[in-house]
N, C-alpha and C positions, 0 to 999 in steps of 0.2 A: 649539715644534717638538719633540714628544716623541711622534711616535709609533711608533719603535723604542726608548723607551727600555726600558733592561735589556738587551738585544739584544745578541748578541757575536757578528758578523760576521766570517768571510774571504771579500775579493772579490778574483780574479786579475787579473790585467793592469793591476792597478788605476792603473800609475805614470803613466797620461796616457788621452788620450780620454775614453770611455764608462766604463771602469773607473773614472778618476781622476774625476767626475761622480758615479758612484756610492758612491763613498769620501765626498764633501765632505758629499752630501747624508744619508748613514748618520749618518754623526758628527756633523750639526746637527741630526739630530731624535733625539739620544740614544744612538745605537747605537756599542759599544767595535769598532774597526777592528782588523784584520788585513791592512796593504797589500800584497799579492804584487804583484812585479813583477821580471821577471829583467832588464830592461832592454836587451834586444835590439832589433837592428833589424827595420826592415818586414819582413824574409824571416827574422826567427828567429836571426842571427847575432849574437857578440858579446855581452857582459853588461854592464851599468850599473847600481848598487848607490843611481846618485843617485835616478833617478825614484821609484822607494817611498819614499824617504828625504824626498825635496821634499813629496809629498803629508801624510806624515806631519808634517813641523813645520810645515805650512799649517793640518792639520786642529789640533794643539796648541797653534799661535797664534788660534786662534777661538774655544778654551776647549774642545773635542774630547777623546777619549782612541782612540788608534793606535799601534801599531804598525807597523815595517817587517819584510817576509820579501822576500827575494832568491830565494829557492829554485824550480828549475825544474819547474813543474808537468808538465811530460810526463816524469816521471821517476817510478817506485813512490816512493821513498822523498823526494823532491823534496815530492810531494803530502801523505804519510805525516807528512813535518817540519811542513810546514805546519796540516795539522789541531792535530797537536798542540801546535805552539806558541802556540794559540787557546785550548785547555785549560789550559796549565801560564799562559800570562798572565792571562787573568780566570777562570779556570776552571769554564767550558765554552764549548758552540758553540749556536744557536741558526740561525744563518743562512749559508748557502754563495750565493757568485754565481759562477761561472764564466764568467768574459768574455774571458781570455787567447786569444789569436789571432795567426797570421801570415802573411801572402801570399807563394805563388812560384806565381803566373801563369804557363800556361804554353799552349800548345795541344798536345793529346793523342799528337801522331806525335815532338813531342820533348823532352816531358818528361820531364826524368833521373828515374831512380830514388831518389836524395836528395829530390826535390822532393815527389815522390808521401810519402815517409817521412816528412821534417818537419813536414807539414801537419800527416795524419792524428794524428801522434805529440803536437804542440802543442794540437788542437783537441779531436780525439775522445778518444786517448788520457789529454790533460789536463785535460779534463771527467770522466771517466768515474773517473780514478784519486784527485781530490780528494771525488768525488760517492761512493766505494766506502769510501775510510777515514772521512769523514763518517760516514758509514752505518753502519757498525759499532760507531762512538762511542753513536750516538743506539740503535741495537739492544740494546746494552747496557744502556744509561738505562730504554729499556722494560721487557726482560725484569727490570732489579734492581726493581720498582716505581713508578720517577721519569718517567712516558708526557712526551717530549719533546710539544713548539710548535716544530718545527721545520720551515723554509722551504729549498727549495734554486732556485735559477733559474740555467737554464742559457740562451746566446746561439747560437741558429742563427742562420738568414742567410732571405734569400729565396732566396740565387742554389742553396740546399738545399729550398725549399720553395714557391717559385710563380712565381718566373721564373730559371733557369738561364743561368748567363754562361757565352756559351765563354770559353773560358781560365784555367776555376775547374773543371776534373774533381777537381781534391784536393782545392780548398775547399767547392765545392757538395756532393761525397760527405760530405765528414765534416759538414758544417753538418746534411744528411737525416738521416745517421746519429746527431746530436744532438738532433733533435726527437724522433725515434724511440726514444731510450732515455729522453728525459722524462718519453713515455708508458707507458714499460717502468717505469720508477721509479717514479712513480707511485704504478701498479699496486701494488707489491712492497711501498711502504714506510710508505703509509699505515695501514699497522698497530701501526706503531711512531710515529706522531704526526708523519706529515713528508710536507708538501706536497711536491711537483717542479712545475715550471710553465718554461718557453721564452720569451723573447719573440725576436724576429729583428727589428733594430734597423736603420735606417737612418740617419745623420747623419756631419756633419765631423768625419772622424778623417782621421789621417794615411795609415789605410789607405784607407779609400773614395776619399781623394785623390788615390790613387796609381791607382787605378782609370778607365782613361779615361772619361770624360764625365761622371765623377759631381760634380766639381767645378764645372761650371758648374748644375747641378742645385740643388748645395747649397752656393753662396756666400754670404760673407757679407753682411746688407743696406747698403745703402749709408747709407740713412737711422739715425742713432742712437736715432730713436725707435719703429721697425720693428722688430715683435716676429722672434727669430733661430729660427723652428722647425725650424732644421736643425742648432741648436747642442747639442753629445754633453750638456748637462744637462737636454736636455729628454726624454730617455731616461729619467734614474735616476728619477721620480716612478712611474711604473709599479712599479720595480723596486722601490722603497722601500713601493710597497702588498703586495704579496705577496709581501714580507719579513714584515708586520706580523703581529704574536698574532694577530689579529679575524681575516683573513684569510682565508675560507673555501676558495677555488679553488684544486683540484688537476688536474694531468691537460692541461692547457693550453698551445698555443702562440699568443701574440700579436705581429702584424708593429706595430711601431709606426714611424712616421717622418711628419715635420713635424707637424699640429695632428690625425692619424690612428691611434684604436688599431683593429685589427682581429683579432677571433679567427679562426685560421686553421685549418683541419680535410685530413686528409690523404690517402691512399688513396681512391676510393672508386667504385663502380659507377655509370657511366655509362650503359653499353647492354649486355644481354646477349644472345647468341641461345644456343638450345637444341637436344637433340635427343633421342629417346626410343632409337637404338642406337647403334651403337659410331661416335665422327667418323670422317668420309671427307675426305679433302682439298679438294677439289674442293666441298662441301658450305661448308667452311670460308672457300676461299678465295671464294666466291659469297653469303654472308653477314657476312663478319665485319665489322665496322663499323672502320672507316679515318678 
């Protein structure tokens, strides 16, 4: 199991679920961890210092190399400590996962203004701000001569990308607003040697539990010899490929959940109509496709 080795990894949220999945399987095929996790509750409240801490002497009892960071990724300098304590311990970075996340469910006539805040702040804000000092690390590698291999995957959602839940305006905005700067990144930074790529993940976390209906969706099987395709480690095998050097895909969002990867594509022209002078209303409202 070495096909991240060399690899110096920070993956956020990493202290349980989907993150902490992607942490175990980093660190068995080689790759040096960096566990973020602030240890907050499902709505982003509160700190716990244990979760990175656990995942790390798990990964070091397996014969692994990890570290823990505590540090709040919706934060500039939260993001900023993190990169760089990725540098100063194995010294450098090769791979960003951005998985850190938080639910306040809400529906739209009375969601407080804190709720709208902390999402965006934890989701979009803490994608974007560990994915910008990243950035700057590897920019620099470029311009000095040293052209990074570097990987970044970020986590949208579906309820941002092909099926919208009420009661997710703050998570489904910031989830779209994450696939959308994937492909902004992308764009931007393959010049400097660094894939961006999304997948939007579905399985049992504590969050999608908390989510009505998803639990009976995706429980656990009853049978011990019934394979668990809804269990959060069958998530990180994607993640763990386009982390890898070989790796060619850039530019990508994929929904993955139970035994299904699928590339998902965004925007796009359905129906047009036209018209050779200036629209009339009336023109518009008698043609426009509904």
């Amino acid at each position: 199991m070495t096909a991240l080795e060399g690899r110096v990894a920070v993956i956020t949220g990493a202290g349980r679920g989907i993150g902490r999945e992607h942490a175990l399987l980093f660190a068995a095929e080689g790759a040096r961890v960096v566990v973020n996790d602030l240890g907050g509750s499902n709505s982003g409240e509160g700190t716990d210092a244990g979760p990175a801490h656990e995942v790390v002497a798990e990964i070091r009892a397996a014969g692994g190399t990890a570290v823990a960071n505590t540090e709040n990724v919706a934060t500039w300098h939260g993001a900023k400590s993190l990169v760089q304590q990725a540098i100063d311990e194995f010294g450098r970075l090769d791979v960003v996962v951005n998985n850190a996340g938080i639910l306040r469910d809400c529906f739209i006539p009375t969601m407080a203004e804190s709720d709208w805040d902390a999402v965006i702040a934890v989701h979009l804000k803490g994608h974007f701000s560990v994915l910008r000092h990243a950035a700057e690390y590897w920019k620099a590698q470029s311009k000095g001569g040293d052209q990074p291999n570097a990987s970044v995957i970020n986590t949208a959602s579906g309820s941002g990308t092909t099926i919208p839940n009420a009661g997710q305006a703050n998570y489904g905005s910031a989830k779209a607003a994450i696939a959308a700067l994937t492909l902004v990144a992308a764009d931007e930074l393959e010049r400097y040697g660094v894939r961006v790529n999304a997948i939007a993940p579905i399985a049992r976390t504590r969050l999608t539990l908390a989510t009505p209906g998803m639990g009976v969706l995706m429980a656990e099987p009853d049978d011990d010899d019934e394979v668990d395709l809804f269990s959060p480690a069958n998530i990180a095998p994607l993640v763990a490929y386009l982390a890898t050097e070989k790796c060619p895909i850039t530019g990508h969002v994929y929904a993955v959940q139970g035994g299904a990867i699928s590339q998902l594509a965004g925007w796009h022209d359905v129906e047009t109509i036209e018209t050779d002078g200036l629209w009339q209303i009336d023109d518009i409202a008698r043609r426009l496709p509904s």
